[in-house]
N, C-alpha and C positions, 0 to 999 in steps of 0.2 A: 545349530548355528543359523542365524537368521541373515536375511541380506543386508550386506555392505552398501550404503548409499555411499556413491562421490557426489560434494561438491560440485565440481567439474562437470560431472556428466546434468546434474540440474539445470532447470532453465534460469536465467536470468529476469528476476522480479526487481522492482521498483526499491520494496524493502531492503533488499540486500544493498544496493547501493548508500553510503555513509557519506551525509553531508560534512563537508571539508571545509576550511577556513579560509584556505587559499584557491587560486586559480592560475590556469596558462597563465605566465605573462607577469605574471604578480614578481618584482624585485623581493626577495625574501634572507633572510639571513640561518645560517646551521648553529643551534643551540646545543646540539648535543653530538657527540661521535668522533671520529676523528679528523673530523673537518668542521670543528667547532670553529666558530669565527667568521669562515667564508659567507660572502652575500654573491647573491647569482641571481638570476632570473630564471621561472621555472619553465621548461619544456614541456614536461607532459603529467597530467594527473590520472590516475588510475583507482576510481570511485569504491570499485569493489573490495582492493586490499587496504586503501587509505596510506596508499603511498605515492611519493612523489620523486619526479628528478629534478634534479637542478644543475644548471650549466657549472664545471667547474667544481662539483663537488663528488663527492666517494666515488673518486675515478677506479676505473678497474682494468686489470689489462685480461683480455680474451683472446688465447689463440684461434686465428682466421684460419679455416681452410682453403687452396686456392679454389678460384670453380669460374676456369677460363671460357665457360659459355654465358657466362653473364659477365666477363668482365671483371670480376674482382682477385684479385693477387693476395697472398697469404700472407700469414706472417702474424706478429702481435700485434692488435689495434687498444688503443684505451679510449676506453668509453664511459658512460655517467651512470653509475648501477642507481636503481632507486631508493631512497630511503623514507623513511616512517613521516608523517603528515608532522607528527607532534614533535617531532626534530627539528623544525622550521620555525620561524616568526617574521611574518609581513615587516617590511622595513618601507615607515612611510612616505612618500615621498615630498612633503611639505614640510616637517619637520628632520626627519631621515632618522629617526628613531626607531628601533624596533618593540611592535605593538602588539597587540591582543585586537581586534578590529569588532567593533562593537555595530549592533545591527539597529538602523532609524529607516523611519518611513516617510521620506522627504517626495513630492509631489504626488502622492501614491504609489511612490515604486520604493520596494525594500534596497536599501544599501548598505556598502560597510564603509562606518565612520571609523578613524584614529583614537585609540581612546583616552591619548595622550594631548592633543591638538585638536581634536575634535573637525579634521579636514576628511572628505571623501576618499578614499582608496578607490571608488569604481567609477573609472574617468566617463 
């Protein structure tokens, strides 16, 4: 039997990281899942698995333990589990369509354009 590498236990290189479509802060819409429909704005992006949360979508509920040295009281809380990148699409905000965002190279700096409207997404 030969050795088990983890994932996990590796280091963290450049390559592993997956460029993603969206960004923090991006108004985005759920194309797919059970909160198909919902538009949110995203919280947080997570490079290495190419998922995302979004405010208001695939709520979940987690029971809390209490842990009265820090202050927090038990109980169930619902929270925004993350979901897959490619479940999402940027909803623009000049149009308010939801788009594919296409990449131009306006004053020498890369951005994403609408590529229904042809408006900047990266204010």
């Amino acid at each position: 039997m030969g050795i088990v590498s983890n994932k996990k236990e590796r280091k963290m290189t450049n390559t592993d990281k997956k460029d993603l479509h969206v960004k923090n802060g991006d108004r985005v819409i759920v194309i797919a899942g059970k909160d198909k429909g919902k538009i949110g704005n995203i919280k947080k992006v997570d490079r290495t698995t190419g998922r995302v949360t979004v405010e208001g979508a695939n709520m979940v509920t987690k029971a809390q333990k209490p842990q009265p040295a820090a202050g927090i009281q038990g109980g169930l809380i619902k929270l925004e589990a993350p979901i897959d990148s490619s479940n999402v699409m940027i909803v623009c905000p000049a149009c308010d369509k939801a788009t594919r965002p296409a990449m131009k190279v306006i004053d020498g700096k890369k951005v994403r354009v609408c590529k229904k409207c042809g408006e900047q997404l990266d204010a």
